[in-house]
MIVO-70992 format. One record per residue (C-alpha): residue number from 1; residue in one letter; x, y, z negated. Coordinates in steps of 0.02 Angstrom, whole numbers. Example, Ala and Ser with C-alpha at 12.3 -4.5 7.8 and 13.67 -1.06 7.14 Angstrom:
REM residues 2
{r 1; 'A'; {615; -225; -390}}
{r 2; 'S'; {684; -53; -357}}
REM end
This chain:
REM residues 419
{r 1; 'X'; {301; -4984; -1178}}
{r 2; 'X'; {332; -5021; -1004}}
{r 3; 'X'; {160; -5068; -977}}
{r 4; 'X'; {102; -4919; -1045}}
{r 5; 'X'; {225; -4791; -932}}
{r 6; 'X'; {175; -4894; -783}}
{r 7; 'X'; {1; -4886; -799}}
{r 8; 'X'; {26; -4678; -832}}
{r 9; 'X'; {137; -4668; -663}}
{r 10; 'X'; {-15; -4745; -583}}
{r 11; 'X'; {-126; -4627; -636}}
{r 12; 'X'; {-31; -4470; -606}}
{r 13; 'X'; {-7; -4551; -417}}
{r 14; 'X'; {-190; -4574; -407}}
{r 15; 'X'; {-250; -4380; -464}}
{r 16; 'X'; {-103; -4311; -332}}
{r 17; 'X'; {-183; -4422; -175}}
{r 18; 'X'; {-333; -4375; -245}}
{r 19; 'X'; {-314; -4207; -242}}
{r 20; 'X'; {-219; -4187; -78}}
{r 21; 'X'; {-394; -4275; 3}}
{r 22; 'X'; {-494; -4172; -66}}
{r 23; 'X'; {-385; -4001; -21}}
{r 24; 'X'; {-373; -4092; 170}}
{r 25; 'X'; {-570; -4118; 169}}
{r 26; 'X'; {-600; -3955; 104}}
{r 27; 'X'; {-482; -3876; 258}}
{r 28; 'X'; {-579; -4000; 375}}
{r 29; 'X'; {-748; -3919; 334}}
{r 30; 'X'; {-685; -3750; 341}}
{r 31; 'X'; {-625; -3799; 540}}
{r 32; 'X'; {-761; -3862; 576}}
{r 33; 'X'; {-882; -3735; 482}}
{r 34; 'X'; {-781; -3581; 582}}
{r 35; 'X'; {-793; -3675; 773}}
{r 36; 'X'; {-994; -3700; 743}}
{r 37; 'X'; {-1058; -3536; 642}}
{r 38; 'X'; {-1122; -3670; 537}}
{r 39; 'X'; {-1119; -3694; 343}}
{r 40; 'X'; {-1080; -3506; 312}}
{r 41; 'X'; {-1031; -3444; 153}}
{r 42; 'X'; {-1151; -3327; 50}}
{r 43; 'X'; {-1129; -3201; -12}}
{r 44; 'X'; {-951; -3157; 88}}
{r 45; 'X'; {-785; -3152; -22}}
{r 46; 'X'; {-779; -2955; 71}}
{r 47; 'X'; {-964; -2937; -4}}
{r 48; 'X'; {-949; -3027; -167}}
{r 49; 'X'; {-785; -2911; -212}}
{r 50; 'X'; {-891; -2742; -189}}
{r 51; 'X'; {-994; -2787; -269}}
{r 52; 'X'; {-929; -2861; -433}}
{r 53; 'X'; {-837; -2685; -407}}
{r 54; 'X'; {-994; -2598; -400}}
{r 55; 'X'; {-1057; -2653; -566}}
{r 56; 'X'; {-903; -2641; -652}}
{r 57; 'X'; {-896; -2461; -634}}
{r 58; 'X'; {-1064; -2461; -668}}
{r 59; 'X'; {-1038; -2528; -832}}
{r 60; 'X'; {-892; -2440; -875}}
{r 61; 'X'; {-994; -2292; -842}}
{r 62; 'X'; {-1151; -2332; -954}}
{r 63; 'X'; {-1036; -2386; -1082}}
{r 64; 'X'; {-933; -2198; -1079}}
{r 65; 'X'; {-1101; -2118; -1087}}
{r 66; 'X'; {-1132; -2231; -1234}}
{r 67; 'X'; {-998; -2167; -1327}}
{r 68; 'X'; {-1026; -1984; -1283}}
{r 69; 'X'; {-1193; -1987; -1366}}
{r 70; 'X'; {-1124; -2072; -1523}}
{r 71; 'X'; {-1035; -1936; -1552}}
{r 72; 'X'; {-1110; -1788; -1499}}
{r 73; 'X'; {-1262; -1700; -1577}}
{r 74; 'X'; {-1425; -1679; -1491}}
{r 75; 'X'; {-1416; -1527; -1373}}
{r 76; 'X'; {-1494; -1338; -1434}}
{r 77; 'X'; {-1655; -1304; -1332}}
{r 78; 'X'; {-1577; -1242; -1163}}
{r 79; 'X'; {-1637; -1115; -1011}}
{r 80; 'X'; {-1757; -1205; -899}}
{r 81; 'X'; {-1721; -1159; -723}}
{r 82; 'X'; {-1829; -1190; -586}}
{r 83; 'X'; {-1649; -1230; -457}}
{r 84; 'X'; {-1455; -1293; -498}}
{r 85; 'X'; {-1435; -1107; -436}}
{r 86; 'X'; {-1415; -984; -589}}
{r 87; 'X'; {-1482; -812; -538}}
{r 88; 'X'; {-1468; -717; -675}}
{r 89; 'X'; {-1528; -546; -661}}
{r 90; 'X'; {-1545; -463; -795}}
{r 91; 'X'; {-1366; -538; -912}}
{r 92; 'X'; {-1391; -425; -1034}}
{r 93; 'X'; {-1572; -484; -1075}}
{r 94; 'X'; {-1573; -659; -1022}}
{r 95; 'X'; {-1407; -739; -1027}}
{r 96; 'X'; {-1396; -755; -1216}}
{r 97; 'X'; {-1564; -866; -1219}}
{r 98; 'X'; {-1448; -984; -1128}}
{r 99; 'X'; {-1342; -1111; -1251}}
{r 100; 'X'; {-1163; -1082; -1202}}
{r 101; 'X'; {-986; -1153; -1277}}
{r 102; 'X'; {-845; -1047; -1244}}
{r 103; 'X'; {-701; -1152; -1137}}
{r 104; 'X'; {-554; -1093; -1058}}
{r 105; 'X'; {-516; -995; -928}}
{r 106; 'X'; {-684; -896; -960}}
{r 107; 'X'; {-777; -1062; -920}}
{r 108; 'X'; {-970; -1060; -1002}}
{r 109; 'X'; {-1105; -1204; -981}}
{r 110; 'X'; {-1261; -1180; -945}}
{r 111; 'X'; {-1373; -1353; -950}}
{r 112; 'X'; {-1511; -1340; -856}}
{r 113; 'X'; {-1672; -1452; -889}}
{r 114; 'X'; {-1740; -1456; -706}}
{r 115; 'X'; {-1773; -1607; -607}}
{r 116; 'X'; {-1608; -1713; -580}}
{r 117; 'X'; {-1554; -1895; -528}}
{r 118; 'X'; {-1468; -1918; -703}}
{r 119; 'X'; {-1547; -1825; -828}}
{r 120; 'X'; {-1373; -1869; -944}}
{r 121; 'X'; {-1255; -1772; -827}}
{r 122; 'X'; {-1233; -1582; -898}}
{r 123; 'X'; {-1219; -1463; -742}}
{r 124; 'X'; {-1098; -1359; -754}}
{r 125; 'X'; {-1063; -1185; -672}}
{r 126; 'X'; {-933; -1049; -708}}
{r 127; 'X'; {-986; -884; -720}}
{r 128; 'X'; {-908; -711; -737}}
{r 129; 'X'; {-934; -613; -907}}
{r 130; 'X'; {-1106; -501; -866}}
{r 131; 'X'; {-1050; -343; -974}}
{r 132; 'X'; {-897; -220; -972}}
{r 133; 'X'; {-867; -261; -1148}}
{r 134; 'X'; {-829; -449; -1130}}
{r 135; 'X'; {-669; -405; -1022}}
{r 136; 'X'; {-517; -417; -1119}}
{r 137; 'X'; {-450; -243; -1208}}
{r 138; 'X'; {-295; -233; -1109}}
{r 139; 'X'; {-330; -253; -930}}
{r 140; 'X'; {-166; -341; -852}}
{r 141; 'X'; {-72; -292; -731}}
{r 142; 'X'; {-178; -261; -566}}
{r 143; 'X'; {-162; -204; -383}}
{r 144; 'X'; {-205; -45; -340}}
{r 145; 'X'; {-402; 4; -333}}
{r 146; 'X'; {-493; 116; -201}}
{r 147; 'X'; {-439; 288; -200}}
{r 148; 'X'; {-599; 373; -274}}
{r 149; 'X'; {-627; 554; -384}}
{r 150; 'X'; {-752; 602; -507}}
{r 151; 'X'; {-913; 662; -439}}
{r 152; 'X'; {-873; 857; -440}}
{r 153; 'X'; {-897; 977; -313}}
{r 154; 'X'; {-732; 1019; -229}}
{r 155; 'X'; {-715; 1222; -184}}
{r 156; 'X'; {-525; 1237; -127}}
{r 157; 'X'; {-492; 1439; -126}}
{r 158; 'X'; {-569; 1514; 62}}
{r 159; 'X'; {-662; 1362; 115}}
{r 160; 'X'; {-860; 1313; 75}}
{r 161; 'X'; {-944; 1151; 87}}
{r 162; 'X'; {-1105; 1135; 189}}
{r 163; 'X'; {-1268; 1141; 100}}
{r 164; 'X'; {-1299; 948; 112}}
{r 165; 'X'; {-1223; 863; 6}}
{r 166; 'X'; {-1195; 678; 29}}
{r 167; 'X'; {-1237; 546; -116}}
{r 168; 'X'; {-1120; 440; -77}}
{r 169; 'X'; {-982; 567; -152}}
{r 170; 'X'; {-1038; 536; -318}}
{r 171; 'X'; {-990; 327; -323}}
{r 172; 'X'; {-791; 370; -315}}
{r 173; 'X'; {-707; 358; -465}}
{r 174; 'X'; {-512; 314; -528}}
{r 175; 'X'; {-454; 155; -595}}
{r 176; 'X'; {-329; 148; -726}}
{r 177; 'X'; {-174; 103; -618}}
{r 178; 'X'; {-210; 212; -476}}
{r 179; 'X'; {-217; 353; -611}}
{r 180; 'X'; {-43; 285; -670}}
{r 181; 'X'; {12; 316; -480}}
{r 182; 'X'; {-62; 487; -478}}
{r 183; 'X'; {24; 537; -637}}
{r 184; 'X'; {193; 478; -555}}
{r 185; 'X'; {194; 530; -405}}
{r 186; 'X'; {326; 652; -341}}
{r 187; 'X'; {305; 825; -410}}
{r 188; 'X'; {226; 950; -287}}
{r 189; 'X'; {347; 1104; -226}}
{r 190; 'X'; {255; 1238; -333}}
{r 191; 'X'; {351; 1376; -272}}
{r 192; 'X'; {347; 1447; -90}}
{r 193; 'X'; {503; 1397; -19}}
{r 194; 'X'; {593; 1532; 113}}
{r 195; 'X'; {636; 1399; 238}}
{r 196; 'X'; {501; 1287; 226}}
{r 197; 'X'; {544; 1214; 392}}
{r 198; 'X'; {684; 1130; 306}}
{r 199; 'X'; {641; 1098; 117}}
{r 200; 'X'; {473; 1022; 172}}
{r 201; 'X'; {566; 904; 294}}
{r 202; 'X'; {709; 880; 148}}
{r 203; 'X'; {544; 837; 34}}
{r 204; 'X'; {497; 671; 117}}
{r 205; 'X'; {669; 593; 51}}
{r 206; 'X'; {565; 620; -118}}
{r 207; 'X'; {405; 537; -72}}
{r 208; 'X'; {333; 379; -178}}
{r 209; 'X'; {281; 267; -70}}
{r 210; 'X'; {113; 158; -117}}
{r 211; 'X'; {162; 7; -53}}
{r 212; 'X'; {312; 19; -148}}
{r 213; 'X'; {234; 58; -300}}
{r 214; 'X'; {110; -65; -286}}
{r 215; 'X'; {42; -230; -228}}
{r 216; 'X'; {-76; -207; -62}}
{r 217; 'X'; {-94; -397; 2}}
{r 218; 'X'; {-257; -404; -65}}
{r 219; 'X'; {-335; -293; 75}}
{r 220; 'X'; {-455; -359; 213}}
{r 221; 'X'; {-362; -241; 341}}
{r 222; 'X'; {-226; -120; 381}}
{r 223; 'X'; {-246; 21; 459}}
{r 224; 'X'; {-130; 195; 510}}
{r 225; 'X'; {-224; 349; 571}}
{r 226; 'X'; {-141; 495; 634}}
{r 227; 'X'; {-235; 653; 638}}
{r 228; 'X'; {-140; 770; 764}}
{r 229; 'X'; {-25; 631; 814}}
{r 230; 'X'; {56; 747; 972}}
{r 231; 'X'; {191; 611; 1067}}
{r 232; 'X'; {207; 434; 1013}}
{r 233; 'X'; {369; 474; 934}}
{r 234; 'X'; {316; 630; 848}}
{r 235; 'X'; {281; 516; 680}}
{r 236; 'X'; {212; 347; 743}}
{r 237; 'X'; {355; 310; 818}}
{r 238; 'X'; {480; 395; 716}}
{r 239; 'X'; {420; 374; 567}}
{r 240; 'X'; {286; 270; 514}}
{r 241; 'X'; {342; 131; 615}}
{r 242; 'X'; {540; 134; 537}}
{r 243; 'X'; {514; 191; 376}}
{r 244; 'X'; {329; 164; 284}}
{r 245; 'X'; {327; 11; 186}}
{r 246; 'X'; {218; -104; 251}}
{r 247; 'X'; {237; -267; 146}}
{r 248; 'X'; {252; -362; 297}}
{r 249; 'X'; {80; -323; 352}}
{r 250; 'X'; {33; -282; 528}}
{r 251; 'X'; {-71; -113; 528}}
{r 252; 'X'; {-199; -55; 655}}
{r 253; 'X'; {-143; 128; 729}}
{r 254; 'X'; {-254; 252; 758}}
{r 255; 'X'; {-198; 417; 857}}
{r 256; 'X'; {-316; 563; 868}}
{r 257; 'X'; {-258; 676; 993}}
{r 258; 'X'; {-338; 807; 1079}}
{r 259; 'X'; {-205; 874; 1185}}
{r 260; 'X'; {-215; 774; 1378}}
{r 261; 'X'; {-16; 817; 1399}}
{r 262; 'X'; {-10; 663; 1274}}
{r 263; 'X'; {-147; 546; 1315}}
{r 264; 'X'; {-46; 445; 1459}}
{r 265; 'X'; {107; 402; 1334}}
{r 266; 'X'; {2; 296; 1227}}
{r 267; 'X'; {-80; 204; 1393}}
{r 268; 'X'; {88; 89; 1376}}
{r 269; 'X'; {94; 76; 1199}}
{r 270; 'X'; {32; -103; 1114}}
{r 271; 'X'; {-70; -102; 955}}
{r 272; 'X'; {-109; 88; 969}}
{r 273; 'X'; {-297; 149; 1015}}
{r 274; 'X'; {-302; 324; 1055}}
{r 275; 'X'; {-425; 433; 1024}}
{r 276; 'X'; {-434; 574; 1149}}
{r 277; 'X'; {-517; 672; 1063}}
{r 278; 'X'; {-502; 802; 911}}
{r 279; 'X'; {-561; 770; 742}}
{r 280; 'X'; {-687; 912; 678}}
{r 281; 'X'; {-836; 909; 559}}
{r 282; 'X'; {-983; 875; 693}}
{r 283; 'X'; {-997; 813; 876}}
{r 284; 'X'; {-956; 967; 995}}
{r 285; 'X'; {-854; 1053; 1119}}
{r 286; 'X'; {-708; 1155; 1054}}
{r 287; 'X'; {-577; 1278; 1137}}
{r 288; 'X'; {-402; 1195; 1116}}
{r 289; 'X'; {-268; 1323; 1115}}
{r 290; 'X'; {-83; 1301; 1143}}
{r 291; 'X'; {47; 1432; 1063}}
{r 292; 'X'; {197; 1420; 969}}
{r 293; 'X'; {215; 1360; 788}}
{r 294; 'X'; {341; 1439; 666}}
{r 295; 'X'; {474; 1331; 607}}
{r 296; 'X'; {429; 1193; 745}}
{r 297; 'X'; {532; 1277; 895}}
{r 298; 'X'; {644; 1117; 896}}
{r 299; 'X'; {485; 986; 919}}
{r 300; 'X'; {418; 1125; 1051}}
{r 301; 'X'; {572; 1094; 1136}}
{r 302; 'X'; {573; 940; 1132}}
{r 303; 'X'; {399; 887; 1181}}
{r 304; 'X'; {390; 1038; 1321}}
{r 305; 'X'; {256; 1091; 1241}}
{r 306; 'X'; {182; 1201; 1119}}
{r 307; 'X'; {77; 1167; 965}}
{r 308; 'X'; {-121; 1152; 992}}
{r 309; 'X'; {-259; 1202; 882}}
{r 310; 'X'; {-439; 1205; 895}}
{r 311; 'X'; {-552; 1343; 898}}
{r 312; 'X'; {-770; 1380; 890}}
{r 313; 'X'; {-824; 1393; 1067}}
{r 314; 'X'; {-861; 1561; 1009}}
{r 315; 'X'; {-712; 1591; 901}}
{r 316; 'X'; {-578; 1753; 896}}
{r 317; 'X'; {-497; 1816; 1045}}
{r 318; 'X'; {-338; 1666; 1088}}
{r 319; 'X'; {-168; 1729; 1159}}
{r 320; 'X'; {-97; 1557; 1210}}
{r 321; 'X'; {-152; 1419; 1345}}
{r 322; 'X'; {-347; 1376; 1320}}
{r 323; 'X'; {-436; 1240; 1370}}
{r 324; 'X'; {-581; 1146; 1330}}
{r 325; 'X'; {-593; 991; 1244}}
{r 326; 'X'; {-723; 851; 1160}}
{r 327; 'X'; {-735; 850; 965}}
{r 328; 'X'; {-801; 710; 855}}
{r 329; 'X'; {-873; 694; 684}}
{r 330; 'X'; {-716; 638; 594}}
{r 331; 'X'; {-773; 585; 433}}
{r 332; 'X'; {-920; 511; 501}}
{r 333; 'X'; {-805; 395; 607}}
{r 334; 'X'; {-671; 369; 461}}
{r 335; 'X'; {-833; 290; 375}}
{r 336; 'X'; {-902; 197; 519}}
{r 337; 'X'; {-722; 107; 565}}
{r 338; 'X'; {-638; 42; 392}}
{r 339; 'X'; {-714; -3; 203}}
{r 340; 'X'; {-658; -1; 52}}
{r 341; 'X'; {-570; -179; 66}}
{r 342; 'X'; {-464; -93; 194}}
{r 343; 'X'; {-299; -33; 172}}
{r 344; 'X'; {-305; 168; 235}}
{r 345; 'X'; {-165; 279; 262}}
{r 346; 'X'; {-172; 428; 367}}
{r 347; 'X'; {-84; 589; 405}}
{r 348; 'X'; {-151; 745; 462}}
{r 349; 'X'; {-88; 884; 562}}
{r 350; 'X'; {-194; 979; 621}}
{r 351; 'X'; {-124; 1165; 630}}
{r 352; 'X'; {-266; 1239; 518}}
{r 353; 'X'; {-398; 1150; 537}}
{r 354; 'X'; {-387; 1052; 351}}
{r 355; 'X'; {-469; 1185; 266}}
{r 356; 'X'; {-626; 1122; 367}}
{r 357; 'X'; {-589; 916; 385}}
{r 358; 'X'; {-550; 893; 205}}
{r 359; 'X'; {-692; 972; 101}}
{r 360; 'X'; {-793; 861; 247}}
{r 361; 'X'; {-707; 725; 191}}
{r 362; 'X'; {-771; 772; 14}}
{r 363; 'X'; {-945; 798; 56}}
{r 364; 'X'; {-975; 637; 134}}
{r 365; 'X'; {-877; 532; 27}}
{r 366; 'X'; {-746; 456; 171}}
{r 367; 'X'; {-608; 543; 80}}
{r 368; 'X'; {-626; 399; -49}}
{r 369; 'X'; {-583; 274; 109}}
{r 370; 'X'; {-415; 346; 103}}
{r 371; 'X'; {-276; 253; -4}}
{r 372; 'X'; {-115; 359; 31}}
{r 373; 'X'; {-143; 558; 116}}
{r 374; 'X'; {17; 648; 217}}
{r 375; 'X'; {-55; 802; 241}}
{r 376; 'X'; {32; 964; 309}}
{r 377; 'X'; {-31; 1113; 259}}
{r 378; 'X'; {-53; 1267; 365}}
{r 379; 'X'; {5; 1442; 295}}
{r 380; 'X'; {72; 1624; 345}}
{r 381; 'X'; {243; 1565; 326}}
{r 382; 'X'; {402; 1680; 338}}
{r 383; 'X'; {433; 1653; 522}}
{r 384; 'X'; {624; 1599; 565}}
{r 385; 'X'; {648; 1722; 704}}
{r 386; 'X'; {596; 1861; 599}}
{r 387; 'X'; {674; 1884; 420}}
{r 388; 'X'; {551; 1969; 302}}
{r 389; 'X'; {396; 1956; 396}}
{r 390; 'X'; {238; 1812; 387}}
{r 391; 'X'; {167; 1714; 526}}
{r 392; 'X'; {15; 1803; 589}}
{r 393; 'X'; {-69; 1624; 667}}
{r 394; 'X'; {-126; 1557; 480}}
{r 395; 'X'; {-229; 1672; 370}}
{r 396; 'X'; {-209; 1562; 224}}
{r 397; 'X'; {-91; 1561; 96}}
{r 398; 'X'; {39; 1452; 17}}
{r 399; 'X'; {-60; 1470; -145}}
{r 400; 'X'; {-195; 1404; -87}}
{r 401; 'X'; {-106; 1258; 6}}
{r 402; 'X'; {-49; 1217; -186}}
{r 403; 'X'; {-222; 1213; -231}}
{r 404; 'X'; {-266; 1109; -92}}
{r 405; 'X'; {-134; 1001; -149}}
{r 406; 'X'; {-175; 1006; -318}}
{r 407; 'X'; {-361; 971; -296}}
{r 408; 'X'; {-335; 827; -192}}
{r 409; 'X'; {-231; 731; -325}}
{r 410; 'X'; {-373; 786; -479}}
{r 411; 'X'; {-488; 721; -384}}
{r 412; 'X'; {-399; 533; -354}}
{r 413; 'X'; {-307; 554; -170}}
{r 414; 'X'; {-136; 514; -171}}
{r 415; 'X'; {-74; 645; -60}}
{r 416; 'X'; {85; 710; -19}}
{r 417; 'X'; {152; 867; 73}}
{r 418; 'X'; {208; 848; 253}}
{r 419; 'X'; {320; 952; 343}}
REM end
């Protein structure tokens, strides 16, 4: 027994010395391969691990593709395409020739048998529904769409619409929510008021805001034009920059003045661009008048100056202070400066002169630019100094400043009445 444990200690101390020369000749050769560049090792351990991982994915791969086809059923004869691009012209003819399975989130697949590097691998593409029928019943909740009206001709009582009538009128229409807006939007003063100098200023305590009515983050751009602007603080400044909702959005002001006693306020003004001229419904040279306004003594005052309005070179005869000044094609600019991805509010006041500008407006389609309208509308209004008798400045009525009104929202412009 002692014999037997001896001889087995023996052996045991044999494999260890054994094995510790062979781990210190093994180290040796490794020196000495390393010092000389000699006796490399191919392939490298760096080489030999990508790629064992290489074809292990490769296998796992084959083997995944393996099992796919086990299960599934041969594929329907599909659309042969020339490219991986889809261009489907014609959906309602074409797409259903194409096999499709419904997935979610309106995902379809389209395999297409052109040329490819794995013939196994289904291309896949997602693509919007092609009719107005596939979109669900009940649209949800959206922001607002472009203001836009039915393609009608629009006759307000005592203005007419030139001859030429632009195509472009006819592509506005109304979506669903901004019809929703229309519906609610502040009720318009139906009855003539007998201080309108004060109800129409009380009025804009009533005014629905868009932004606050809706979401307008999706727009490209935001922009402010003000049509008759006067001083910076006659409503940029005063108003539109303290109290319209902006959503925290920076907006782009426009001010269209024609007056010059203005145009060296906005010189020091950031982020405005005046526009020294005034807005009209072709390129020409207009007489600019200055006179008094009823009901805006205290803004007279104020500014040192009286209220201007533009006349025909060859107008009627003009009492007040007349000069001449440049006029510009305003709806022809309004079309040429924003889109319909822009955001678009303006306000006009332009003693008058909107019984020309907005049937313009109309005619060429630009009106459908517009997202939110402040428009104040020019009538023979009792006069404050005088009890009992009308403004002789306006020929126009305040019937037909409710029609105005009243047209304006029919046909899909949010507008409201300034003061």
């Amino acid at each position: 027994m002692r014999a037997l444990l001896k001889r087995a200690l023996l052996y045991g101390a044999f494999l260890a010395v054994s094995a510790l020369a062979l781990r210190l000749l093994y180290g040796a050769f490794l020196a000495v391969s390393a010092a000389t560049n000699a006796w490399q090792l191919y392939p490298a351990p760096e080489a030999w691990r990508r790629a064992v991982d290489y074809h292990a994915a490769l296998l796992a791969q084959e083997q995944l593709i393996s099992a796919a086809r086990r299960r599934r059923r041969p594929p329907p004869p599909a659309l042969r395409l020339r490219h991986r691009r889809l261009p489907l012209r014609r959906p309602r003819s074409r797409l259903h020739q194409a096999p499709r399975r419904p997935r979610r989130r309106g995902r379809k697949d389209l395999k297409a048998t052109g040329p490819s590097r794995h013939p196994h691998v289904q291309r896949r593409r997602r693509i919007q529904p092609p009719l107005a029928s596939a979109a669900p019943a009940v649209p949800p909740p959206a922001p607002i769409s472009r203001d836009q009206r039915p393609g009608r001709s629009f006759h307000p009582p005592g203005t007419s619409l030139p001859q030429d009538s632009s195509s472009s009128a006819n592509n506005c229409s109304i979506g669903d929510h901004k019809r929703h807006l229309l519906t609610h939007a502040e009720p318009l003063i139906q009855e003539e008021p007998l201080k309108p100098w004060i109800t129409l200023k009380r009025n804009i305590n009533n005014i629905k805001y868009l932004p606050a009515r809706a979401d307008i983050s999706f727009k490209r751009r935001y922009v402010y034009i003000d049509v008759g602007a006067r001083s910076y603080g006659s409503s940029i400044g005063s108003w539109f920059r303290k109290h319209y909702p902006k959503q925290n959005h920076t907006f782009q002001v426009y001010a269209i003045e024609a007056d010059p006693a203005f145009h060296s306020e906005y010189a020091a003004k950031k982020g405005v661009t005046l526009l020294p001229y005034a807005a009209w419904v072709k390129n020409e040279t207009l007489k600019f008048e200055i006179n008094g306004d009823p009901g805006k003594e205290d803004e007279a005052k104020a500014n040192g100056r009286g209220m201007g309005r533009i006349r025909p070179a060859a107008g009627n005869q003009m009492s007040g202070e007349v000069t001449s000044v440049p006029a510009f094609d305003f709806a022809q600019w309004l079309r040429q400066t924003v889109t319909e991805q822009d955001y678009v509010v303006m306000k006009m006041d332009v003693e008058g002169t909107e019984f020309d500008l907005i049937p313009r407006l109309f005619d060429t389609g630009a009106i459908c630019l517009v997202d939110e309208l402040f428009l104040e509308c020019h009538y023979n209004r009792w006069q404050k100094c005088c009890p009992g008798e009308r403004s002789p400045k306006y020929d126009n009525t305040y019937e037909e400043c409710l029609n105005l009104f009243s047209s304006l929202r029919e046909s899909g412009v949010l507008v409201h009445q300034w003061w």
